[in-house]
C-alpha positions, 0 to 999 in steps of 0.5 A: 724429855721436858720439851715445852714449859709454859708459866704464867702469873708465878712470883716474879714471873708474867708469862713464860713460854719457852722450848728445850731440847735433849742433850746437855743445857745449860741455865745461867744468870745472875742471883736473884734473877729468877732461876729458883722460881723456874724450878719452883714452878716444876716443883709444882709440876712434880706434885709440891705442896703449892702456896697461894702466895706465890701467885704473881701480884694482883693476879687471880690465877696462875699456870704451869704446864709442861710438855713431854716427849717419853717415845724412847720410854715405856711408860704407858702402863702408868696411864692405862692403870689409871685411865688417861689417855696416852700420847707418847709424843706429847703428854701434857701435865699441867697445875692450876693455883688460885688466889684463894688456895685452891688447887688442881692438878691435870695430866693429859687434860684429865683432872688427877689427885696430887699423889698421882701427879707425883707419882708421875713426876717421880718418872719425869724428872729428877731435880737435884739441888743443894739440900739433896746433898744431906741425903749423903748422910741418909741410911736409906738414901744410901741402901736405894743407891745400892739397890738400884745399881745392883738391880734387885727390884725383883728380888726386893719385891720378893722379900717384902712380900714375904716380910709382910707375911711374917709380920702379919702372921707374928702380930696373929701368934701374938693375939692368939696367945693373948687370948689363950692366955685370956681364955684359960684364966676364964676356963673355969667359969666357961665350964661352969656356964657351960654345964649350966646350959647344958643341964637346963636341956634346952630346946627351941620354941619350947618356951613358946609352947609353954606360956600358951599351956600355961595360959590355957591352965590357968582358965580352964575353968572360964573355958570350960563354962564357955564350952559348956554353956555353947553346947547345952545351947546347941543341944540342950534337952528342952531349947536346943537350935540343934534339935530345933533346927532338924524340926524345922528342916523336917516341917519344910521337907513334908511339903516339898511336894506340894510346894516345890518353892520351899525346898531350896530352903529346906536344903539350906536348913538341911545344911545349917543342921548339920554344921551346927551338929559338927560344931557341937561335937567339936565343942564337946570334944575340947570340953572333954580335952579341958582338964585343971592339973595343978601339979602340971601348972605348978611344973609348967611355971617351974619350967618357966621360971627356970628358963626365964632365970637363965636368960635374964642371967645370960642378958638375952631375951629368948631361949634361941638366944641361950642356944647361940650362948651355949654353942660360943660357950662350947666354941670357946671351950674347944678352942683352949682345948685345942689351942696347943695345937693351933698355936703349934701350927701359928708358931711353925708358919711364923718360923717357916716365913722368918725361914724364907725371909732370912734366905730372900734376904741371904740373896739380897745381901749377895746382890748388894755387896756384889753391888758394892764392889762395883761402886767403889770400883766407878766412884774411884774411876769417876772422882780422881778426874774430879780433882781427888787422886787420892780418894778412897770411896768405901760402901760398907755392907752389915748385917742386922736384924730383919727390916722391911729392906732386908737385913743389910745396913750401907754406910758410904764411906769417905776419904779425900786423902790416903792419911785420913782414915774412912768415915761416913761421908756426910761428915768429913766431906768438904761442900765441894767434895760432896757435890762431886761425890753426889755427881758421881752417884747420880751419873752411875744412877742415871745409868740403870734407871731411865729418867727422861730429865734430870736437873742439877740446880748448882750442883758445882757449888765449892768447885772452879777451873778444870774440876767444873769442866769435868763435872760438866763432861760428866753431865754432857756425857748423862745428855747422851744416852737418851735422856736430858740433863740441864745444869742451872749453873755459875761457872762458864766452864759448864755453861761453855759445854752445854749444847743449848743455853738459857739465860734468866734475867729480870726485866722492869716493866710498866707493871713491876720487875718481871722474870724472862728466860731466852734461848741464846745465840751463839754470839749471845752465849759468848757475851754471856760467858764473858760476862761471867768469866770478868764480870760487867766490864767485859774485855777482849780477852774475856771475849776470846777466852769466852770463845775458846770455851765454846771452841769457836 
C-alpha cells in the first residue's frame, strides 16, 4: 500500500509531504484546487509520459516520490530478476523532471528505464478516472475481465505459446512454398548448371598445377639453354670447375705429408668436389626432364581456357569457388526433389499445432463461459443496491477464429429495465449507470488480483443520495481485504465513510497560488462535510446532518 508521498515543484504545487493509510480514504476539495495535479504527480510515478511544462514556475527541478508497504504482497521475484534490492517495508519509486526535458526514473535508489518503472507501477496501483469508463466499450477490456475472474492465466500461457508456434510454423509452410514454387520455375536451368559443372570434372588446385606446367612449357627452350650452358661449365671437356676442382684437391693431398698445414684445406676442396659433382648431376637430370610437347601445351591451355570460361560464367574467381557452386546447385536441386516430402511434413506440424491450439482454446472457452455465469450472477447481486432493481447484466461469449486470445469474442451486455432489450453497455448505458457498473467490475476484480492501492478519481459522477452511499460501502468493503482504496470524491456521503480524510485546497502565497493537502480532523472532516452538504454558508443543520453522516 502507498504510505508516503512526497512532491515538490509540480504545477500548482511547492512541497507536498503527506502520510496515507490502509482501508478506505477519502480526497475531497473544491474543483480546481488541485486534485487532479496529485494524480498526476502518481502518474508520473507509475511510468506516464512527463512534460517539462508541468515543473512549477521558476523552478528548475522537480520530484515525486513514493513510499510503499508491499509486506502482505509477494512481489519480490520482480526485484530479483531485475537486480534491485528489496525491502518489503519501504520501497521506494521516485521520478525526477528537469526544465530542459529530461528525465529519470528510480526505484529503491536504483536508476530504472521507464518501461520498468511502469511495469512495476501496473502492480501498485490501479488509478481509475472518468476516461477508463470507455474502456466499457473495449472488446479486449471486457475479454481481461473475464479472464481474470475466470483465473486462466495458466491456461492462457499455455495457449499463446502454442499460438506463437502456429504462427511461426504457418509464416515457415508459406515461405517454403514460395520458394518451391520459385525453385521448380528454375528446375531447368539448375539442371543444366548442374551438368555443366559436373561434365568439366573439377578438381581442387588443379588449376594451380596447370598454370605452373604451362609456364614451365612454354620455356623450356631458355631453360633448357640455362641447364645446359650451367653443366658444360661445371664438367665441360677443356674448362670444367668439376674436373678442375678434383685437380686442385689432388695437388693439395700429395703434400699433406710433407706440409700437414694444407690438409684442412684439401678437405674442404674435397668437400667442394663433390657438392658440385651433385649439382651437376641434378642439373643433367632436369635437363634430361625438360621436353617441349606441343600437343601438351595446346591441351593444358585448353583446359585452362575451359575453366577459366567457367568461373567468369559463374562470376567466382577460383576452381574451389565453382566447387562450393556446384554443391548449392546440387543442394538445390535435391531440395525440389525432395520438397514434397518436406512440405508434407510442414503442413502436418502446422496442422498438429492449429489441432492443439483449437483444444487449449476449446478449454479457454469452458473457463470463460463458466467465468461468465459467475459475473452476471455478482453484477445482478452488486447493481440492484446501486439503484438499478430491475438491471439485466449479459457477458455474451462467441466464437471465432483463432487470435492470440484464444477464439472467444465477450460483449458485456446491458439493460437498466426489463422493457428495454440487451445491447452492448457502452451504448445505452447512462454516465451514472456506467460509473456503477465500472465499481461493480472493479470490486469483483479487486477480489482475484491483489493490488496494494487502488484509486477512484470521481467515480460517483452522475449518482447522489443512498446510491453514493452504496458505492461508498462497496469501496469501504474493497479497503478491507488487504488493500487500499482511496476515492478523491464530491459527494459527502462517501467522504462521510471513509476512514482517514484528506482535503486539497489552494493557498496564496508571497510566491503565487499554491496547492496544499492535509489529513483532517474529525471535527475538521465535520465542517468539511457540512460544507459540501450546504455550501460556503454552513448551518446548524449541515453541522448536525455532517455528523450524522460520521455517525458521531
Amino acid at each position: 500500500m502507498l504510505r508516503h508521498l512526497y512532491i515538490k515543484n509540480f504545477a500548482l504545487i511547492d512541497e507536498l509531504d503527506i502520510e496515507f493509510r490502509s482501508g478506505f480514504s477519502v480526497i475531497t476539495g473544491e474543483t480546481g484546487a488541485g486534485k487532479s495535479i496529485i494524480l498526476g504527480a502518481i502518474g508520473l510515478l507509475l511510468g506516464q509520459r512527463a512534460d517539462a511544462k508541468t515543473i512549477k514556475q521558476g523552478a528548475d527541478r522537480c520530484v515525486i516520490e513514493a513510499h510503499f508497504d508491499l509486506s502482505r504482497y509477494d512481489m519480490a521475484d520482480f526485484f530479483t530478476e531485475n537486480d534491485i534490492d528489496f525491502d518489503a517495508s519501504d520501497t521506494i519509486i521516485r521520478r525526477e523532471l528537469t526544465a530542459q526535458g529530461k528525465s529519470r526514473a528510480f526505484i529503491n535508489d536504483t536508476p530504472v528505464p521507464l518501461t520498468m518503472l511502469k511495469e512495476l507501477g501496473d502492480q501498485l496501483v490501479d488509478v481509475h478516472s472518468q476516461h477508463q469508463n470507455l474502456l466499457l466499450g473495449k472488446q479486449d477490456f471486457q475479454l481481461n475481465v473475464v479472464d481474470i475472474l475466470a483465473d486462466d492465466n495458466a491456461e492462457l500461457a499455455a495457449y499463446q505459446q502454442t499460438y506463437t508456434e502456429l504462427q511461426t510454423a504457418t509464416s515457415q509452410l508459406s515461405t517454403l512454398q514460395d520458394d518451391i514454387e520459385r525453385s521448380r520455375q528454375n528446375a531447368d536451368f539448375l539442371q543444366f548448371q548442374y551438368d555443366e559443372l559436373s561434365a568439366a570434372r573439377l578438381v581442387d588446385g588443379e588449376q594451380e598445377e596447370l598454370e605452373q606446367r604451362s609456364d614451365l612449357m612454354t620455356h623450356a627452350e631458355d631453360i633448357k639453354t640455362a641447364l645446359y650452358e650451367a653443366t658444360t661449365l661445371l664438367s665441360g671437356d677443356e674448362h670444367g670447375v668439376v674436373s678442375a676442382l678434383k685437380s686442385a684437391q689432388s695437388s693439395l693431398q700429395a703434400v699433406v705429408k710433407v706440409y700437414p698445414e694444407v690438409g684442412e684445406l684439401a678437405e674442404r676442396l674435397s668437400s667442394c668436389y663433390i657438392e658440385l659433382k651433385d649439382i651437376d648431376s641434378d642439373l643433367s637430370s632436369h635437363l634430361e626432364d625438360i621436353d617441349f610437347d606441343p600437343a601438351e601445351l595446346e591441351s593444358i591451355n585448353a583446359r585452362l581456357d575451359k575453366l577459366y570460361e567457367l568461373q567468369k560464367k559463374y562470376h567466382v574467381d577460383s576452381v574451389a569457388e565453382l566447387l562450393e557452386q556446384l554443391s548449392t546447385i546440387h543442394d538445390q536441386l535435391q531440395q525440389i526433389e525432395n520438397s514434397d516430402e518436406a512440405l508434407a511434413e510442414l503442413q502436418q506440424r502446422v496442422d498438429n499445432l492449429r489441432q492443439k491450439a483449437s483444444e487449449q482454446a476449446a478449454v479457454l472457452t469452458a473457463k470463460r463461459q463458466k467465468a461468465a455465469q459467475a459475473i452476471e450472477r455478482q453484477m445482478q447481486e452488486r447493481l440492484v443496491p446501486l439503484g438499478m432493481p430491475r438491471v439485466r447484466f449479459e457477458v455474451k461469449v462467441e466464437q471465432g477464429e483463432l487470435s492470440r486470445n484464444g477464439q472467444d469474442r465477450v460483449a458485456f451486455l446491458f439493460s437498466a429495465n426489463t422493457s428495454s432489450p440487451l445491447q452492448p453497455v457502452s451504448q445505452v448505458a447512462s454516465g451514472g449507470e456506467i460509473a456503477r457498473v465500472m465499481l461493480a467490475l472493479k470490486a469483483m476484480i479487486s477480489g482475484a488480483v491483489k493490488l496494494p492501492t487502488i484509486i477512484f478519481d470521481e467515480i460517483d459522477t452522475g449518482v447522489s443520495g443512498k446510491i453514493a452511499e452504496q458505492m461508498a460501502q462497496i469501496m469501504s468493503e474493497m479497503g478491507s481485504y488487504e488493500r487500499q482504496v482511496i476515492s478523491i470524491t464530491h459527494l459527502p456521503q462517501i467522504a462521510a465513510l471513509g476512514t482517514t480524510h484528506y482535503k486539497v485546497f489552494k493557498e496564496e502565497t508571497d510566491e503565487g497560488t499554491t496547492s496544499r493537502m492535509t489529513l483532517l480532523s474529525t471535527n475538521e472532516r465535520v465542517a468539511e462535510i457540512a460544507q459540501m452538504l450546504s455550501g460556503s454558508d454552513v448551518s446548524e443543520a449541515a453541522i448536525q446532518n455532517a455528523k450524522n453522516l460520521l455517525k458521531l
